[in-house]
N, C-alpha and C positions, 0 to 999 in steps of 0.2 A: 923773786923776779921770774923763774922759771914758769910758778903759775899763774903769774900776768901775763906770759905769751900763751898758758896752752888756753886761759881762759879768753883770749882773743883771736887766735888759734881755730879755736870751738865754735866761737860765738861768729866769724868769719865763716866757716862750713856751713853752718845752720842758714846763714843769710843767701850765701849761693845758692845753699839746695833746695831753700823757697822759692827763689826767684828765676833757678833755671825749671822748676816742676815743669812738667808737660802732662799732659792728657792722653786718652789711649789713642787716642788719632795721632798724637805727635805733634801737635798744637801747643803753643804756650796758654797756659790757662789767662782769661783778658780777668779772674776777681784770684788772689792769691787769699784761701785763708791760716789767719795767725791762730791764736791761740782762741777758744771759744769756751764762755763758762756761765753760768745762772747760779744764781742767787735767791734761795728763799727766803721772805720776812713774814713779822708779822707787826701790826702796830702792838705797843706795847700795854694799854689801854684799853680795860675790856668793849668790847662791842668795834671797836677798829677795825682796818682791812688788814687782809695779806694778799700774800701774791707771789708774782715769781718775775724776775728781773733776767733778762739775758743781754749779754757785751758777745759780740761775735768781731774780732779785730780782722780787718783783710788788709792786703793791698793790691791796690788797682793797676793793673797792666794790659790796660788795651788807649790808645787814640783817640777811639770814638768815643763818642756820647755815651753816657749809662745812666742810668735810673734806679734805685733801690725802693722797691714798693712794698713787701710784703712779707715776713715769716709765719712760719706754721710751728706749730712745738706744743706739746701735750693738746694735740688736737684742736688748735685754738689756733686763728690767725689772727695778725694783728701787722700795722701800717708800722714802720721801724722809721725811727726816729735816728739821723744822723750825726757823729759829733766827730771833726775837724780838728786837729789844732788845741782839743780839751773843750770847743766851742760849739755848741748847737749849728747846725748847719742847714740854712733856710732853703737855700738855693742849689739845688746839687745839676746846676750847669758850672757851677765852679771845680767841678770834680778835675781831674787829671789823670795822666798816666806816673804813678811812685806816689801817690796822695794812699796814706794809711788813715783809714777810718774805721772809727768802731761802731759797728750797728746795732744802735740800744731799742728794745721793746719792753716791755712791762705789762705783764697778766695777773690784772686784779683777781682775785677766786670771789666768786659768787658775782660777776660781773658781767653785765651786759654788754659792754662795747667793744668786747675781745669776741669774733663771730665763733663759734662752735662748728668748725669745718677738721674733714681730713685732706691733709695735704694732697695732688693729684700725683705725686712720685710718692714711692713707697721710700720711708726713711727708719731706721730704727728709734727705739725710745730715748737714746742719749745722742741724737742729734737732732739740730734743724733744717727747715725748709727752706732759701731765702727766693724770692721773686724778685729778677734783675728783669730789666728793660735795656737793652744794648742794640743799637744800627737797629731801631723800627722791630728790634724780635726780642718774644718773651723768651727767658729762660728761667729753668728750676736749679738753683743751684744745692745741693749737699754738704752741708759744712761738715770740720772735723767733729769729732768727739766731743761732747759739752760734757766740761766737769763742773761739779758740783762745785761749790768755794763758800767759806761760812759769810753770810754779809753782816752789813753793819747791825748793832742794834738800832731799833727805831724806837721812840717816845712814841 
């Protein structure tokens, strides 16, 4: 019983101290990010691809309008793909303010439609780039730390 309360306890702090975070102006941040992680594969199948998978979890805390366009990561950009609910999410004027979504991209290797650019913010090698659209203005956001995580095997 004791560590059902401290792990609720815990799990209670942790949620606060995302959600009160502020920025160095003293601003609440309008994209909170969660946990962020990539995944390397390869098909299992000679002559198959690989590549590299990233889940970047946030939660959304602004009113306005927002747009998710873009990540940079191993020097490669590529247009991020939304998921809602466990659901591909077509439409992101259905976004909200407390809507947690996770921004999935995938970089085939030896692939052309992942453009070969460096980010325009300097980020280190275990993090990404993301490109939000918020109230008519771009921004660059910095996500936390990307850990590595074993993925699935692939056929």
């Amino acid at each position: 019983m004791l560590l059902y309360i401290s792990v609720i306890a815990f799990s209670s702090m942790l949620i606060y101290g995302c959600a009160t975070t502020k920025t160095d102006s003293g601003k609440r941040p309008e994209i909170i990010f969660m946990e962020s992680h990539y995944e390397k594969w390869h098909g299992g199948a000679p002559g198959s691809k690989s590549g590299t998978d990233f889940y970047i979890n946030v939660i959304v805390n602004t009113n306005h309008s927002i747009y998710f366009d873009s990540i940079w990561a191993e020097n490669r950009a590529q247009k991020i793909k939304l998921i809602k609910n466990k659901e591909l999410l077509h439409d992101q004027s259905s976004i909200s303010k407390g809507d947690t979504l996770m921004l999935r991209a995938t970089f085939l290797n030896r692939d052309s439609t992942s453009e070969q650019a460096k980010p325009i913010v300097q980020i280190n090698e275990n993090q990404a780039l993301i490109k939000v659209i918020t109230n008519d203005k771009i921004k660059y956001l910095v996500t936390k730390e990307l850990i590595e995580k074993k993925g699935p095997l692939r056929p």
